[in-house]
C-alpha positions in Angstrom: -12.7 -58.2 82.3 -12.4 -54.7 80.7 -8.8 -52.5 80.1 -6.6 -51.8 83.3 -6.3 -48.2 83.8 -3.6 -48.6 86.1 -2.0 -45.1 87.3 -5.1 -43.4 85.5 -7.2 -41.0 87.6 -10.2 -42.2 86.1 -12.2 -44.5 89.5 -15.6 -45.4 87.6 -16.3 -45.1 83.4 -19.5 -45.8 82.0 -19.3 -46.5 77.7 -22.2 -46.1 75.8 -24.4 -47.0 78.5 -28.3 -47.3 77.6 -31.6 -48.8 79.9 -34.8 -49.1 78.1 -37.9 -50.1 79.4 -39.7 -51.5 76.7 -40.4 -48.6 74.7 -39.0 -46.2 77.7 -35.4 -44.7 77.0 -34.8 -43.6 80.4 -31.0 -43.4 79.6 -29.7 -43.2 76.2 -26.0 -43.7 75.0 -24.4 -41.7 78.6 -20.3 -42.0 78.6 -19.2 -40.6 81.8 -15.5 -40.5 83.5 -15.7 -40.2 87.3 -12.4 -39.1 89.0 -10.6 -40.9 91.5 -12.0 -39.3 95.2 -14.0 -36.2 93.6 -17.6 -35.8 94.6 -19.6 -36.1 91.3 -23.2 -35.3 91.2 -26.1 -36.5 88.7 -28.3 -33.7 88.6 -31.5 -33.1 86.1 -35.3 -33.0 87.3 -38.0 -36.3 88.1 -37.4 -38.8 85.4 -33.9 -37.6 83.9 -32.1 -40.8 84.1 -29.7 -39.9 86.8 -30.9 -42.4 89.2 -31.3 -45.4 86.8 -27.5 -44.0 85.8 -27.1 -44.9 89.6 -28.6 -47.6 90.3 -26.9 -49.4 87.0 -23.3 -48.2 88.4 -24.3 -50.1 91.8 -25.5 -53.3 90.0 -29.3 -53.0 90.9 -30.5 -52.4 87.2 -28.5 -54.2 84.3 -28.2 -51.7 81.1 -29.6 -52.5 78.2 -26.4 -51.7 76.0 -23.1 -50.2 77.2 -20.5 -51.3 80.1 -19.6 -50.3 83.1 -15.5 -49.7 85.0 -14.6 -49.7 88.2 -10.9 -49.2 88.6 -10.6 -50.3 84.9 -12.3 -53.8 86.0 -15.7 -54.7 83.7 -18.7 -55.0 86.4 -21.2 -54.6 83.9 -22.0 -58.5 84.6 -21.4 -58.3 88.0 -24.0 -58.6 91.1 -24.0 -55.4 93.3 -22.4 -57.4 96.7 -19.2 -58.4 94.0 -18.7 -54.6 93.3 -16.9 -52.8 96.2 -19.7 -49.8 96.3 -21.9 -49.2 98.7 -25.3 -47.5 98.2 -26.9 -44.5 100.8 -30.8 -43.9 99.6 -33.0 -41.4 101.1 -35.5 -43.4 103.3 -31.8 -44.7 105.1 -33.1 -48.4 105.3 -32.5 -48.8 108.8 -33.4 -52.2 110.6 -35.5 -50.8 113.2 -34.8 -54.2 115.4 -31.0 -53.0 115.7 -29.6 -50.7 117.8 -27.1 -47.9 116.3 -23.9 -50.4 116.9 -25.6 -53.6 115.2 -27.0 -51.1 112.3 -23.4 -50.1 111.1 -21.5 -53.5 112.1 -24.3 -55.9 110.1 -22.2 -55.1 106.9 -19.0 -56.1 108.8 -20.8 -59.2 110.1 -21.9 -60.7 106.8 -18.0 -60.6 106.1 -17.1 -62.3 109.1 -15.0 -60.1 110.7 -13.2 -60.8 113.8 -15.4 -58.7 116.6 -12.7 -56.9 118.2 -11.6 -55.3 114.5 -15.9 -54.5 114.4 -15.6 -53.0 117.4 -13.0 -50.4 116.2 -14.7 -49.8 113.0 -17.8 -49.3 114.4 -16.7 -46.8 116.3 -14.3 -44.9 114.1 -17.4 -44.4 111.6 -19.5 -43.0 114.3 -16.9 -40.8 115.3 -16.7 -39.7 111.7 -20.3 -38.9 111.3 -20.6 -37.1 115.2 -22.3 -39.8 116.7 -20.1 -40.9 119.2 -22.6 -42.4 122.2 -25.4 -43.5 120.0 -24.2 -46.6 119.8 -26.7 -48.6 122.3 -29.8 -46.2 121.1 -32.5 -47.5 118.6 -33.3 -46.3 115.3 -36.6 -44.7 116.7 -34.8 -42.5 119.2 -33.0 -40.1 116.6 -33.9 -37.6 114.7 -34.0 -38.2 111.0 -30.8 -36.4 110.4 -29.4 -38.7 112.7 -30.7 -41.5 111.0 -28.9 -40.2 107.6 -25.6 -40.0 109.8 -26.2 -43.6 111.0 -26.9 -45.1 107.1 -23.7 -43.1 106.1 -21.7 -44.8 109.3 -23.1 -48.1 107.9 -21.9 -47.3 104.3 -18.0 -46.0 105.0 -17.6 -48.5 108.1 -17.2 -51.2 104.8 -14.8 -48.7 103.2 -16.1 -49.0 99.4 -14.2 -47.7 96.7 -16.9 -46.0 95.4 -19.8 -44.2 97.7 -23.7 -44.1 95.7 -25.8 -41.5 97.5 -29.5 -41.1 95.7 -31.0 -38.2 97.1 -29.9 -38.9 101.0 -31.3 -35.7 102.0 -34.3 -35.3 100.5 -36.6 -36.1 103.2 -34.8 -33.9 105.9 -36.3 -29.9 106.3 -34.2 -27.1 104.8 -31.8 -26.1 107.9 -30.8 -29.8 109.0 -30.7 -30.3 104.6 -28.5 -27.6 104.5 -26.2 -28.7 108.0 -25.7 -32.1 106.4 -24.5 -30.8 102.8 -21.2 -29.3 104.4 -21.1 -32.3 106.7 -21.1 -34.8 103.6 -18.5 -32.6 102.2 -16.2 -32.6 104.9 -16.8 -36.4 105.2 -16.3 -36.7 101.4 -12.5 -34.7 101.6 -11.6 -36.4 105.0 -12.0 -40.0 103.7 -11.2 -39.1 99.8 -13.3 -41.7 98.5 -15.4 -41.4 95.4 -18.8 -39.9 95.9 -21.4 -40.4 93.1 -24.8 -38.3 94.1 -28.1 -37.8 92.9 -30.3 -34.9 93.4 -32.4 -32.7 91.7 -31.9 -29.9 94.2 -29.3 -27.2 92.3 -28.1 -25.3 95.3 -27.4 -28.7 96.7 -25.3 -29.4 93.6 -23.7 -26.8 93.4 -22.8 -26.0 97.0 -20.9 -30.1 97.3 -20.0 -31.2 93.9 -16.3 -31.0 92.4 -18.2 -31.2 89.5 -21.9 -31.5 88.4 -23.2 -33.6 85.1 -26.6 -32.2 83.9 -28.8 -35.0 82.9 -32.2 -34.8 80.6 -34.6 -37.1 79.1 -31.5 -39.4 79.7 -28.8 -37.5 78.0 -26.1 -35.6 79.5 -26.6 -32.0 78.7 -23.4 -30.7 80.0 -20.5 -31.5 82.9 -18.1 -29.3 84.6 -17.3 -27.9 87.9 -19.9 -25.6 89.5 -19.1 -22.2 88.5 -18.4 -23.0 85.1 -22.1 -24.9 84.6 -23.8 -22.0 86.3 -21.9 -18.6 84.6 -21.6 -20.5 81.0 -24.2 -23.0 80.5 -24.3 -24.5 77.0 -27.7 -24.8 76.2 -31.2 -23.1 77.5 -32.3 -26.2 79.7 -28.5 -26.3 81.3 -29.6 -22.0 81.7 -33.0 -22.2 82.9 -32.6 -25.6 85.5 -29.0 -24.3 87.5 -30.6 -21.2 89.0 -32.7 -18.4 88.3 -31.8 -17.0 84.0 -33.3 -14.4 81.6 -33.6 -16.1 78.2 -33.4 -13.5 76.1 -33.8 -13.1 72.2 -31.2 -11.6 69.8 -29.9 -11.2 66.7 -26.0 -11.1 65.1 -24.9 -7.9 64.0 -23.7 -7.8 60.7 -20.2 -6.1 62.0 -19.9 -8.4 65.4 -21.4 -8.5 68.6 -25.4 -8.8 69.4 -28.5 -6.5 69.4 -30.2 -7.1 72.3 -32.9 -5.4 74.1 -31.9 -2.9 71.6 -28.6 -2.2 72.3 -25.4 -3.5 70.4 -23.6 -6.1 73.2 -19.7 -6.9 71.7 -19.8 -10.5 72.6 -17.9 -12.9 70.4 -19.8 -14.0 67.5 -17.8 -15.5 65.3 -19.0 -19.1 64.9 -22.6 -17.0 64.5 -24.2 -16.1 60.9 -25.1 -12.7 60.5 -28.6 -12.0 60.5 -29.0 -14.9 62.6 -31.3 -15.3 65.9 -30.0 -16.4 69.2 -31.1 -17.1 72.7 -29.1 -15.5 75.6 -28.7 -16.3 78.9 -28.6 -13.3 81.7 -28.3 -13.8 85.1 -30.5 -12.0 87.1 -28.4 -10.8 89.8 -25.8 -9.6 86.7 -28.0 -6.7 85.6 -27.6 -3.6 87.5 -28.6 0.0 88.0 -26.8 2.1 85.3 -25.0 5.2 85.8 -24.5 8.0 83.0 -21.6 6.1 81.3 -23.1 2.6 81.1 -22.7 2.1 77.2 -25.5 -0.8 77.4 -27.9 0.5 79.3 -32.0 0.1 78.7 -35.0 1.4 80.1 -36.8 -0.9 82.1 -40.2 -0.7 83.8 -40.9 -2.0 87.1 -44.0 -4.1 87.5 -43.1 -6.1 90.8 -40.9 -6.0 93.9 -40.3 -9.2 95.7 -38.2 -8.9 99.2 -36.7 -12.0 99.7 -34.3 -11.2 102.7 -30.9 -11.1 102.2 -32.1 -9.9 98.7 -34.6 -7.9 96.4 -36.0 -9.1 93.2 -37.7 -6.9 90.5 -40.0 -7.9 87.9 -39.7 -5.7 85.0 -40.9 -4.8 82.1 -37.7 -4.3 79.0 -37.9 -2.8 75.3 -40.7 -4.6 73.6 -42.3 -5.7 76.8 -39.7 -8.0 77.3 -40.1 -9.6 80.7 -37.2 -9.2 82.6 -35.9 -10.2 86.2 -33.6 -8.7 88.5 -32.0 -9.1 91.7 -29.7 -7.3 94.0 -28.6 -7.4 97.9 -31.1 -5.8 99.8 -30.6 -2.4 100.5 -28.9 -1.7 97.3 -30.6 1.2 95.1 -32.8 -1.7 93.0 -34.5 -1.6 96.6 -36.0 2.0 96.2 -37.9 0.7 92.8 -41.5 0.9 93.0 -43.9 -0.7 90.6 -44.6 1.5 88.2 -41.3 3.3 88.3 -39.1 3.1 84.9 -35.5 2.6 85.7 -32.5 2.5 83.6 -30.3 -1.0 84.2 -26.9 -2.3 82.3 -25.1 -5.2 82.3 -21.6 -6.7 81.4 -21.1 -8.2 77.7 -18.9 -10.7 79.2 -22.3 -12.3 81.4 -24.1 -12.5 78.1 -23.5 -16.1 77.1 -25.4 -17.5 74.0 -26.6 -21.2 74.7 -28.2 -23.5 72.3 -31.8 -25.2 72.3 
């Protein structure tokens, strides 16, 4: 048994945790703290390590080197039905020969719970995830959103500790996807219990998560709440996965701040080495029309107008055919650009943020 954490906020702690596969490093060397009732999520792109990282917290893969803490208890060793986790996955894992009831009480049954206590359990988690009156209906009358609600009722009605969700909505389409993110949430805050997720999706990520650990080729590239990983990612995969990011090239100036696109940006340099080259990361919907008293501003030629609804995004064309792209609320000035047309943009230093490789 590992270190009791006691009054410590920390609910899960992975140390030095490694799986290999032979000669496959699909994670290598992750130390993680999850907070007691946040919603955490493992984001990174097919083949990351974010869902071994998963499955080895839940007990269906063993690592290789490294242990694992649940309330300051050592599971490493431990089969997933001793941990008190439960596990939602995306194809829910319904037993199609149940109806809704027996589907969310089979947990409850395995335990050997009096019936009248599975009974009111039951139904409290249905009620929780709006699907009070499905009870008596089969898995092959609702929709697959309804489904998703029914594998989370079957989850919660066992009350784990910690809650493992590997990409539960990936196979549902983008309106009922984007319904059941703020459901999840509001589930998430109403029971406070620990919600470890996986996706690869970044709105998803950063529309639930209290905060969001960027995984690649089984490293963690950076962790912190939302905002913070999408206005000052650390390095250029961070910057170019979260979102939409102009990667830009620059150089130190010898008194401080940054050429870039030939202007002189004051941003903080002084960890930097004059004379040195950077990358910078710009967000598109940070650059903007200038006016006559923009102090950064560069002439920029449009080569491509894309109307995406709620907004507009240009394709231009920067100081030394620099390929830049911008985006702005439709209806804004940026949506009177034309291809063809050279207009003068600007941005703020303070959206400039250097990131490493």
């Amino acid at each position: 048994m590992g270190e009791r954490l006691g009054v410590s906020d920390v609910k899960v702690r992975l140390e030095g945790v490694r799986k290999e596969y032979g000669p496959v490093q699909a994670v290598r060397g992750v130390d993680l703290e999850v907070r007691r009732g946040e919603f955490l999520t493992l984001l990174g792109p097919s083949g990351c390590g974010k869902t071994t990282t998963l499955m080895m917290i839940a007990g269906f893969e063993r690592p290789t080197a490294g242990r694992i803490f649940i309330d300051g208890e050592d599971v490493t060793d431990l089969a997933p039905f001793e941990r008190n986790v439960n596990t939602v996955f995306q194809n829910y894992a319904l037993f199609p020969h149940m109806r809704v009831f027996d589907n969310v009480a089979f947990g409850l049954r395995v335990r050997r719970l009096p019936e009248k206590e599975i009974r009111e359990r039951v139904h409290r988690a249905l009620a929780l995830v709006q699907l009070d009156g499905y009870a008596a209906r089969w898995p092959r009358m609702l929709s697959g959103g309804q489904q998703q609600r029914v594998a989370l009722a079957r989850a919660i009605v066992l009350e784990p500790q910690v809650l493992l969700l590997d990409e539960p909505l990936g196979a549902l389409d983008l309106k009922l996807r984007k319904e059941m993110q703020i459901e999840l949430k509001r589930l998430q805050k109403h029971l406070g219990i620990t919600f470890i997720y996986v996706t690869h999706d970044q709105e998803e990520a950063l529309t639930m998560s209290d905060r969001i650990v960027v995984m690649h080729d089984g490293r963690i590239e950076q962790i912190g709440p939302p905002h913070e990983i999408y206005e000052r990612p650390h390095t250029r995969f961070v910057a170019g996965f979260i979102g939409e990011t102009n990667l830009l090239e620059a150089e130190v100036a010898p008194a401080g701040g940054l050429h870039l696109l030939g202007v002189r940006v004051p941003v903080p340099t002084e960890s930097l080495a004059p004379g040195s080259r950077v990358e910078v990361s710009l967000r598109p919907e940070r650059i903007r029309p200038a006016n006559g008293e923009s102090p950064y501003a560069v002439e920029v030629r449009v080569t491509d107008r894309i109307y995406v609804g709620a907004s507009i995004r240009l394709l231009a064309r920067g100081p030394g055919e620099r390929l830049l792209v911008i985006s702005g609320p439709a209806g804004s000035s940026l949506s009177d650009a034309l291809p063809g047309q050279a207009i003068r943009v600007t941005w703020d230093p303070a959206d400039c943020v250097v990131v490493t490789s």
